[in-house]
C-alpha positions as CSV (number, residue, x, y, z in Angstrom):
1,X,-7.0,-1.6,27.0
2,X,-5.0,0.2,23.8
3,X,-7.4,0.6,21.0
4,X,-6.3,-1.6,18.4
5,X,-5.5,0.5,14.9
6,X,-3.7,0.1,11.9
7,X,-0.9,2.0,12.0
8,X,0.5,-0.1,14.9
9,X,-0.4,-3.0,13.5
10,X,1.2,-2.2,10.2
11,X,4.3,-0.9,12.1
12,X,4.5,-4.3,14.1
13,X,4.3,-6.3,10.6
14,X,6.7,-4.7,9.5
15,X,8.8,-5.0,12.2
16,X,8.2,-8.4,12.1
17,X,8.7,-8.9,8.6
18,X,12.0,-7.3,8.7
19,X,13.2,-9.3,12.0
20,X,12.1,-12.6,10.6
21,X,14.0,-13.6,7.5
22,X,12.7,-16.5,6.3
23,X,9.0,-15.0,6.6
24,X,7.0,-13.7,3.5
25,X,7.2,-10.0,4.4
26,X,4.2,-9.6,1.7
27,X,2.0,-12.0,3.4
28,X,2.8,-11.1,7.2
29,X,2.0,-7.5,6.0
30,X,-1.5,-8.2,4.6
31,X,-2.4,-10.2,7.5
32,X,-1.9,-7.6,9.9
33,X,-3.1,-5.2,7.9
34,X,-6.2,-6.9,7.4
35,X,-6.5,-7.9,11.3
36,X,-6.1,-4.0,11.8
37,X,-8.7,-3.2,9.2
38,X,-11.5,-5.6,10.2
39,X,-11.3,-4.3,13.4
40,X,-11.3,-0.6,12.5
41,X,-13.6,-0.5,9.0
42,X,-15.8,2.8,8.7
43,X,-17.9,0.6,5.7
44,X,-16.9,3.6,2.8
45,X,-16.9,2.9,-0.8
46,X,-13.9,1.0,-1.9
47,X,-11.7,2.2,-4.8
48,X,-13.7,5.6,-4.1
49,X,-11.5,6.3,-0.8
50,X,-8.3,5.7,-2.4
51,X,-8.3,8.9,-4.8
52,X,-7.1,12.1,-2.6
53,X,-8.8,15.4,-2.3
54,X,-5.8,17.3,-3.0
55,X,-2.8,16.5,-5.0
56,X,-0.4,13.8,-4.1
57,X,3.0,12.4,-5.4
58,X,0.7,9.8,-7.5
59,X,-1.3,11.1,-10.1
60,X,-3.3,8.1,-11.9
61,X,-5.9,7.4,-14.9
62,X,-8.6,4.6,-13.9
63,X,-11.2,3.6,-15.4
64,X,-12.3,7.1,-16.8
65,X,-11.5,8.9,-13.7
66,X,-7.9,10.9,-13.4
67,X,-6.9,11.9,-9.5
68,X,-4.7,11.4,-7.0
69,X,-4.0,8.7,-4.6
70,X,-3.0,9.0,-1.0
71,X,-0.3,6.6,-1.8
72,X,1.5,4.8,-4.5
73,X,-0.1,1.7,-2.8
74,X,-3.4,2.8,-3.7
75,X,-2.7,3.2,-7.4
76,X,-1.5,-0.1,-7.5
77,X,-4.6,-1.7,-6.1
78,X,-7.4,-0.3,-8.5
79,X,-6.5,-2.4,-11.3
80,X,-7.9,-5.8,-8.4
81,X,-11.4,-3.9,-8.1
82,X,-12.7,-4.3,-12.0
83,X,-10.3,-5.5,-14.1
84,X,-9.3,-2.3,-15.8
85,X,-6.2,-1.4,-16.4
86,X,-4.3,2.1,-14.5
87,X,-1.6,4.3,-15.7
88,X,0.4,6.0,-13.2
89,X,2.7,8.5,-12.7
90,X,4.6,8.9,-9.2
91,X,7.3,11.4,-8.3
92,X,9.9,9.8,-6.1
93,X,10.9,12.3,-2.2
94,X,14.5,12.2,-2.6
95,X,15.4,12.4,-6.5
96,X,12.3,13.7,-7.8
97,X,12.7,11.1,-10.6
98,X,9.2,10.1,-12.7
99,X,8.5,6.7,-12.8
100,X,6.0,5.5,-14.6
101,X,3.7,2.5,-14.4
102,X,1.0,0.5,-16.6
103,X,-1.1,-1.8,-13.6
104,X,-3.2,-4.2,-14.7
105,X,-5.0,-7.4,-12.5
106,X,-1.9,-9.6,-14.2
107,X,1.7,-7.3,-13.9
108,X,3.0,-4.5,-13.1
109,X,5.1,-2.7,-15.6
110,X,7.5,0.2,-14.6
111,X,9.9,3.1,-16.8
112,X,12.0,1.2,-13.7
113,X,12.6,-1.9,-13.6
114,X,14.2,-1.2,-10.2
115,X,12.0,0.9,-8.4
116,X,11.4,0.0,-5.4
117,X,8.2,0.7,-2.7
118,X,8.3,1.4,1.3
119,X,5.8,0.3,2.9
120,X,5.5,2.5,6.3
121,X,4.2,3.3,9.2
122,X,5.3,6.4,11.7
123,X,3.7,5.4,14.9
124,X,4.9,8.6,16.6
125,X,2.7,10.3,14.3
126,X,-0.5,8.6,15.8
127,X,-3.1,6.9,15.1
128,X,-4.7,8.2,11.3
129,X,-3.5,5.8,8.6
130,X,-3.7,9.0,6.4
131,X,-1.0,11.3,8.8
132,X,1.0,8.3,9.9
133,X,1.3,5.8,7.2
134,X,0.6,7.0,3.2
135,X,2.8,10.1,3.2
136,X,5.6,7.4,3.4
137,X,4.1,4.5,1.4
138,X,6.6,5.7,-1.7
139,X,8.2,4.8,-5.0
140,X,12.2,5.1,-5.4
141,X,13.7,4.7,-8.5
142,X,15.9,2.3,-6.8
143,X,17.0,0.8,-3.4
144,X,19.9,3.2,-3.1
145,X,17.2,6.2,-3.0
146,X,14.9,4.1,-0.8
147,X,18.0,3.6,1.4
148,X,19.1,7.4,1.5
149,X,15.5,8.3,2.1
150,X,14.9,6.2,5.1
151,X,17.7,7.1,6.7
152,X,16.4,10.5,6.5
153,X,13.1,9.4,8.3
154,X,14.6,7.5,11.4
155,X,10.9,7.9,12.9
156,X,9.3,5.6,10.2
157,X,9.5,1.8,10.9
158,X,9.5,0.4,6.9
159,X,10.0,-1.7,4.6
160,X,11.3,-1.7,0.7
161,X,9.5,-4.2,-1.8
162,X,9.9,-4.5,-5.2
163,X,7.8,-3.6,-7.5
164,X,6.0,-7.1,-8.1
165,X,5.9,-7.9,-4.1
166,X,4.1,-4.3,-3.9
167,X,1.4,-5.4,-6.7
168,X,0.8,-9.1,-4.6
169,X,0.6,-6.9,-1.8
170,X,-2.1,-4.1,-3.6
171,X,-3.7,-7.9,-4.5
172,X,-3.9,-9.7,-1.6
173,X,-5.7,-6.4,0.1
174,X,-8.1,-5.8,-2.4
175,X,-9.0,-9.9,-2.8
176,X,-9.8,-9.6,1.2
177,X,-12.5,-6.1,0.6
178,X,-13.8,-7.8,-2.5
179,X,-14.7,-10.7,-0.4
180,X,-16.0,-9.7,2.8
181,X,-18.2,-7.1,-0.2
182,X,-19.0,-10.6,-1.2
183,X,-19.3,-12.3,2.2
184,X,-16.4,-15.1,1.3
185,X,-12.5,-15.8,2.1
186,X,-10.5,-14.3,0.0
187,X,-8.4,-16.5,-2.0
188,X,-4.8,-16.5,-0.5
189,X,-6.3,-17.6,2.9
190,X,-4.7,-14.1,4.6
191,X,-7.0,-14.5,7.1
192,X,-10.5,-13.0,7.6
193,X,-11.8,-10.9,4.9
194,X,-12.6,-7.8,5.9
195,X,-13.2,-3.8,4.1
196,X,-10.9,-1.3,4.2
197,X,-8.5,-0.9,1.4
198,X,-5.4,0.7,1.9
199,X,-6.2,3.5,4.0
């Protein structure tokens, strides 16, 4: 039997999401996602993981500590984890536009009202969330960037949110590490709680 891992599942959801209009594409996400993760958790500190070792498109200020994320929906989950607020700055692949954001636990505010995020997955990349997933979980400035970058990237199966389904999204994953940390259900009943954040 396949082992079972997260970028499939992740590229399934969205498949899913995308074929199925009436659906919640934010909700169908995070339960696969967190099916994927349960299954797959290596136990590591939670918002720790989430800052890169290198640079990244998404530089961010969080609670004292300044770094990089592997992905824009990283940033946009560290507000969930204590309550603090983040600043970010992300670059976006086609334009090279600057959008900045102010997270908190409550809204997301952008320098775009616009923007838009893809959520992705490149299953021909294999199996490592890291190679195959957060080099194309991305802010646009808009949807006509978001469009002219995924057409560029026929190989990634993804799809655009807005900036508020993004945050519920970044919500609804860190509610379910929070309370597995916690040993309860997290709160929008997404399914089992599990650890894992994004990546």
């Amino acid at each position: 039997m396949a082992e079972f891992n997260v970028v499939t599942a992740l590229a399934d959801a969205l498949r899913e999401g995308i074929a199925d209009s009436h659906s919640d594409p934010v909700r169908v996400i995070a339960q696969r996602w967190n099916l994927a993760r349960s299954l797959n958790s290596d136990g590591s500190s939670l918002p720790d993981r989430l800052f890169a070792d290198a640079p990244t498109p998404h530089h961010v200020r969080w609670n004292g500590r300044e770094g990089w994320t592997h992905c824009i929906l990283d940033a946009l989950m560290l507000p969930f984890f204590n309550g603090e607020p983040a600043e970010v700055e992300t670059v976006t692949p086609v334009r090279g536009t600057r959008i900045e954001l102010r997270v908190s636990d409550e809204a997301v505010e952008s320098s775009h009202p616009g923007a838009r995020v893809a959520v992705s997955a490149a299953p021909t990349r294999g199996d490592d969330v890291r190679r195959a997933c957060c080099p194309f979980i991305l802010a646009f400035a808009d949807r006509h960037e978001y469009d002219e970058w995924h057409r560029q990237h026929g190989d990634v199966v993804s799809v655009a949110l807005t900036l508020e389904e993004a945050w519920r999204l970044a919500r609804l994953l860190v509610r379910s590490d929070v309370a597995m940390e916690e040993g309860c259900q997290d709160d929008e009943g997404s399914g089992p709680p599990v650890i894992g954040g994004c990546c």
